[in-house]
N, C-alpha and C positions, 0 to 999 in steps of 0.2 A: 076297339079301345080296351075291352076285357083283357084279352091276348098281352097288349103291350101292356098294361099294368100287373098282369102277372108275372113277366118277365124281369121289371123292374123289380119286382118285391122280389123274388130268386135271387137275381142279385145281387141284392142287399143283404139280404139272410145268407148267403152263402159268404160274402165279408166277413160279416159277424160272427159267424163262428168258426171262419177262420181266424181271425183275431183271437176268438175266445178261446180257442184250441192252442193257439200258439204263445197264447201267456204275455205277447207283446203289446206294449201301448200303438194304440192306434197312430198312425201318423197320417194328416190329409195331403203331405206334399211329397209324399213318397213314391217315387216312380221304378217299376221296374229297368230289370237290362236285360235285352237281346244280347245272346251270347251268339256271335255268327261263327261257324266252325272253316 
């Protein structure tokens, strides 16, 4: 149980301060795109 909540909270921290780093408003419906070469 430890393990996966640690994982979760990585996660999340690692969101955030991508967000924070990248100056942009959060978006929750924001999906990436596979670029297939």
């Amino acid at each position: 149980k430890k393990l996966a909540l640690m994982a979760v909270c990585n996660k999340l921290l690692k969101q955030a301060f991508a967000v924070a780093k990248s100056g942009l408003v959060y978006d929750g419906n924001y999906r990436s795109t596979l670029i297939k070469n």
